[in-house]
C-alpha positions as CSV (number, residue, x, y, z in Angstrom):
1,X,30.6,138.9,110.8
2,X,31.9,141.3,108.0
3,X,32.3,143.8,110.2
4,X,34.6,141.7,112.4
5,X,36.7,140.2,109.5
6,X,37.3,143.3,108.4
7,X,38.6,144.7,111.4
8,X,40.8,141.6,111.4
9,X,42.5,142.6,108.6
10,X,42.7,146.0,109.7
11,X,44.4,144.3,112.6
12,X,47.1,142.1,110.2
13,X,47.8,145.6,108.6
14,X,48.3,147.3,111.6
15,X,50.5,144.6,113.2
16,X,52.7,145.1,109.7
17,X,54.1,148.1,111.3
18,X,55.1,146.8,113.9
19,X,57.9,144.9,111.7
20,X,57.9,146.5,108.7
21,X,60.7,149.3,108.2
22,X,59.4,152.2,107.1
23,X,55.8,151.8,108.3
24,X,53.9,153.0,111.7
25,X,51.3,150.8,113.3
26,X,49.6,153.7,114.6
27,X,49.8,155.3,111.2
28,X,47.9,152.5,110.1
29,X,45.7,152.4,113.0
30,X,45.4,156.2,112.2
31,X,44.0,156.0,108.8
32,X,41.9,152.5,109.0
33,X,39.7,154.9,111.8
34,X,41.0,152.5,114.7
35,X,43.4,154.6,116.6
36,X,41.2,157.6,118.4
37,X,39.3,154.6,119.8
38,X,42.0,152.5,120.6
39,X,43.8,155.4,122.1
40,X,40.7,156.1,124.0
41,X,39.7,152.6,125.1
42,X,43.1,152.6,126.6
43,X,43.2,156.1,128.5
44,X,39.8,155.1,130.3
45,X,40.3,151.0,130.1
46,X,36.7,151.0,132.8
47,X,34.3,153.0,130.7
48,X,32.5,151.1,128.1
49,X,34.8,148.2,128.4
50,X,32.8,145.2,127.2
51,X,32.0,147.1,124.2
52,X,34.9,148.2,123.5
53,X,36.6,145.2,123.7
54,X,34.8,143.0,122.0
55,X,35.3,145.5,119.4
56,X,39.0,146.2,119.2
57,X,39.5,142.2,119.9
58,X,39.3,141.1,116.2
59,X,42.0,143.9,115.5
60,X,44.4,143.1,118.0
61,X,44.1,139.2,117.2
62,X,45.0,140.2,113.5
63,X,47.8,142.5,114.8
64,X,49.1,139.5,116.6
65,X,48.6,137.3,113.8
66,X,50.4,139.7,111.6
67,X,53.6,140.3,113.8
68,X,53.9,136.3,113.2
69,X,53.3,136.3,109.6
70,X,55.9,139.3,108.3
71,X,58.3,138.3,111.3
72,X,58.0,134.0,108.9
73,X,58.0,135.6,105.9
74,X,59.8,139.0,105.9
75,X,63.5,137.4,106.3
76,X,62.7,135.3,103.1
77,X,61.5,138.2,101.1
78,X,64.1,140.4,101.5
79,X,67.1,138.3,101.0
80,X,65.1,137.5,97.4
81,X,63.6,141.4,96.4
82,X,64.8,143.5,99.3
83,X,64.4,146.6,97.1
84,X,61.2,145.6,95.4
85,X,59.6,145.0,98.6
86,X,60.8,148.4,99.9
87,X,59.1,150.4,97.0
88,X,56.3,148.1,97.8
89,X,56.2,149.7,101.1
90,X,56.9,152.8,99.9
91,X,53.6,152.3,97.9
92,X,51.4,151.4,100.9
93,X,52.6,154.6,102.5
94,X,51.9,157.2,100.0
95,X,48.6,155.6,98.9
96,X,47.6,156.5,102.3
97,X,48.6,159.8,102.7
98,X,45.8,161.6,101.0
99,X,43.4,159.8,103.3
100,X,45.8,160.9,106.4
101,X,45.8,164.1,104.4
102,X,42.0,164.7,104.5
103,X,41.2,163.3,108.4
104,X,43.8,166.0,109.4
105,X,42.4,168.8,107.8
106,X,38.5,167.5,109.2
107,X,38.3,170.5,111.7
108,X,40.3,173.0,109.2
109,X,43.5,173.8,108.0
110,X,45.9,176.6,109.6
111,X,48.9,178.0,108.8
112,X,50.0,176.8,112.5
113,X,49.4,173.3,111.3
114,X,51.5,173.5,107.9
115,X,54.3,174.7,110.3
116,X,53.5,171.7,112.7
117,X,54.4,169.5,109.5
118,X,57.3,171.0,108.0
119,X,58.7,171.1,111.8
120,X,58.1,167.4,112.4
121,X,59.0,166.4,109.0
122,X,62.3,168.2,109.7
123,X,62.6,166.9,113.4
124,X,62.2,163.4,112.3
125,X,64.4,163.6,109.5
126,X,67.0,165.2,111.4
127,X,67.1,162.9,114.3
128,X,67.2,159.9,112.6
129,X,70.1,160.5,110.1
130,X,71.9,161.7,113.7
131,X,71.0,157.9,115.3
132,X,72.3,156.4,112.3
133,X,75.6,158.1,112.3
134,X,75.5,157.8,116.0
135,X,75.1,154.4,116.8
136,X,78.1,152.4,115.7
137,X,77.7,148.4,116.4
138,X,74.9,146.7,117.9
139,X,73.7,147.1,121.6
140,X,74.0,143.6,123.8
141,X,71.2,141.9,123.6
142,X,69.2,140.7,126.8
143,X,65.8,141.1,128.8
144,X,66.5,144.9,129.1
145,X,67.2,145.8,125.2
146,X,64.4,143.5,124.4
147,X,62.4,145.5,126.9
148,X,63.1,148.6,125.4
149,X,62.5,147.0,121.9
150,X,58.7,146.3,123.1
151,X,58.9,150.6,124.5
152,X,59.6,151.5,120.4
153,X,57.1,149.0,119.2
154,X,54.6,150.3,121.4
155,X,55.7,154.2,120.7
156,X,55.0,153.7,117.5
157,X,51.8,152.7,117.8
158,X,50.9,155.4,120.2
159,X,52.8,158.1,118.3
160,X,51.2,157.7,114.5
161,X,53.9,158.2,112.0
162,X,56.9,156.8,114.3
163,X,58.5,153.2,112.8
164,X,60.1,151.3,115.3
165,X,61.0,149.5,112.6
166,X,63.7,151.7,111.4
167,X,65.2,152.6,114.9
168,X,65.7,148.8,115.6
169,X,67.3,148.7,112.3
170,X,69.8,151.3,113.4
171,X,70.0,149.8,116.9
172,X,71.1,146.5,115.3
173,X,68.3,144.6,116.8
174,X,65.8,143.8,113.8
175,X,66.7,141.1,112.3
176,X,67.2,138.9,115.8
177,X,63.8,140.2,116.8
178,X,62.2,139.1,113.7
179,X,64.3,135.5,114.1
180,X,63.4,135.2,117.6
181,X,59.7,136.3,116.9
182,X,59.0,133.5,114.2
183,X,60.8,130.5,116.3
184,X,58.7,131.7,118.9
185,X,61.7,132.6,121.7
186,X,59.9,133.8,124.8
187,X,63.3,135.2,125.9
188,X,62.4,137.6,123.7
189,X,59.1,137.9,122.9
190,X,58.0,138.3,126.7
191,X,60.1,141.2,127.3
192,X,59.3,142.9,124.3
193,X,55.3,142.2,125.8
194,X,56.4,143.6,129.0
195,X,57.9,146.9,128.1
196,X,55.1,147.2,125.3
197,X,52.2,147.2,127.4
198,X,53.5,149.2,130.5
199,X,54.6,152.1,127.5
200,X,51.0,151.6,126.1
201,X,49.4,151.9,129.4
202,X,51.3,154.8,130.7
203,X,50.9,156.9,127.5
204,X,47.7,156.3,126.2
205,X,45.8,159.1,128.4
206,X,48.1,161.4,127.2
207,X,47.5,160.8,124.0
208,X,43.7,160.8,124.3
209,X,44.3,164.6,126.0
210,X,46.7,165.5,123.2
211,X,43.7,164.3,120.8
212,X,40.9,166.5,122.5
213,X,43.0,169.5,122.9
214,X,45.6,169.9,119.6
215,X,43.3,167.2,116.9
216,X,44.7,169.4,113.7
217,X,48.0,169.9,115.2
218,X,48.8,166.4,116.1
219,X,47.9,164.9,112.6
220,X,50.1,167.3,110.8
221,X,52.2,166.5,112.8
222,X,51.9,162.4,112.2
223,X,52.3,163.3,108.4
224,X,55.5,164.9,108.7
225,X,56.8,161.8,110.7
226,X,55.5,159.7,107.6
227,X,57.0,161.7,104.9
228,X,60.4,161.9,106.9
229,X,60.4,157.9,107.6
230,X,59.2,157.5,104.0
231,X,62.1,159.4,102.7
232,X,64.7,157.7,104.7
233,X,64.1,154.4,103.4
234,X,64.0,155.1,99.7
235,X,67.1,152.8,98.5
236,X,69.3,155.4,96.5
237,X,72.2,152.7,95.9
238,X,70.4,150.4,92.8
239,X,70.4,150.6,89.3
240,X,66.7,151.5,88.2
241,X,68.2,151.7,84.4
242,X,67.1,148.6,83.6
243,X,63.9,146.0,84.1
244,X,64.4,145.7,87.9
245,X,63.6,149.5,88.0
246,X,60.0,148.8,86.1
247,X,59.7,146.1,88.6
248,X,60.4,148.8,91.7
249,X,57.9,150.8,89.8
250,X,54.8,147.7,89.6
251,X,55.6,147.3,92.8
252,X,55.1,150.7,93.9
253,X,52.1,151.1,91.8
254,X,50.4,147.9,93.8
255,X,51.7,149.2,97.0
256,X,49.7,152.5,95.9
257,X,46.8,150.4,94.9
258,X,46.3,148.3,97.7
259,X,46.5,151.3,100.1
260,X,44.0,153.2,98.5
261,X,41.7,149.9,98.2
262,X,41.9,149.4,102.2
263,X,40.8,153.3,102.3
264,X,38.3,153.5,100.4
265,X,36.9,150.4,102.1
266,X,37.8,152.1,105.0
267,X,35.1,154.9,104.2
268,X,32.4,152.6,103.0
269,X,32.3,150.8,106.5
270,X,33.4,153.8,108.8
């Protein structure tokens, strides 16, 4: 029963990044020890699929449950502290990164995969400061654009690092997603499914080869998509001269704290 709680909450976590900006489900997934079998379950659904199942069910019923939760309460927040909560995420993220870090260097470290990082770091960063000076409005919204909401959301699970988040921000289509998420509008939420689970299922095995073949490479990778995300949404515009920038800083710090915490938990029940 521990075990299953646990990988609830795992699941709550992991369904965070699906709606918070800045932060990767499969990042998540990546560090909490979840995503090579998840990835894996997926790319061959028929082997061991009772046990895998009832083992990655708690997690994706606390990845549901937390899509509902941030998309309720994440509107609230950020009309009250939308920069607190930011540095908050910012926490979570870099309290994690050692322990990204460390299960990307598990089968050594090589120049090839420092280059693999300062490539994707670079990439990332690149591309999406071009998408943000590219896209100019908001695209229409209807079963196609919520369909290709649920391909991000499901890219970023399956590509570690990537935050849908933060290209639906640009796209213009966050905050109706999170509205029509938390009233519960299937006009929206049933494409989003759609699209998400046909990306999921079409990718996964590629993933899982990627995985076999490049393991080193592909987390180093996954860390430079962090850091450049991470980066990105660091508010520059805000006056830290004064006792909201101590409160940026708490709230960092407890970002950093409860990361670390869910890691090192994470190693005691691996």
């Amino acid at each position: 029963m521990s075990s299953w709680l646990f990988r609830f909450i795992k699941g709550i976590f992991i369904g965070s990044g699906f709606i918070l900006p800045g932060v990767s489900g499969g990042a998540l997934a990546a560090v909490f020890g979840l995503y090579e079998r998840m990835i894996k379950s997926l790319a061959n659904i028929k082997m061991d699929f009772k046990e895998n199942m009832l083992f990655l069910l708690p997690v994706g019923i606390g990845s549901v449950c937390g899509i509902f939760i941030f998309s309720m309460f994440l509107g609230h927040f950020f009309e009250i502290a939308e920069v607190q909560l930011t540095w908050f995420f910012i926490g979570c993220i870099v309290g994690m990164l050692p322990a990204l870090w460390k299960h990307a260097g598990q089968q050594g470290r090589k120049p090839v995969h420092l280059f693999s990082l300062a490539l994707s770091l670079i990439s990332v960063f690149v591309f999406l400061i071009f998408i943000d000076q590219a896209v100019s409005g908001t695209f229409p919204l209807n079963i196609y654009t919520w369909a290709m909401s649920g391909v991000l959301i499901a890219l970023g699970m399956i590509i570690p690092g990537l935050s849908p988040s933060n290209l639906l921000l640009f796209l213009g289509m966050y905050a109706p997603m999170t509205e029509g998420v938390s009233t519960l509008d299937f006009t929206i939420i049933i494409p989003i499914a759609i699209g998400g689970l046909i990306t999921i299922l079409a990718f996964s095995r590629l993933m899982a080869f990627v995985f076999d073949k490049a393991h080193g490479i592909l987390f180093h990778i996954i860390i430079g998509f962090v850091l450049a995300s991470t980066v990105l949404i660091v508010p520059l515009d805000y006056d830290y001269m004064s006792i909201n920038g101590l409160i940026c800083a708490g709230a960092a710090g407890l970002g950093i704290a409860v990361a670390y915490g869910m890691c090192r938990l994470e190693e005691k029940y691996k």
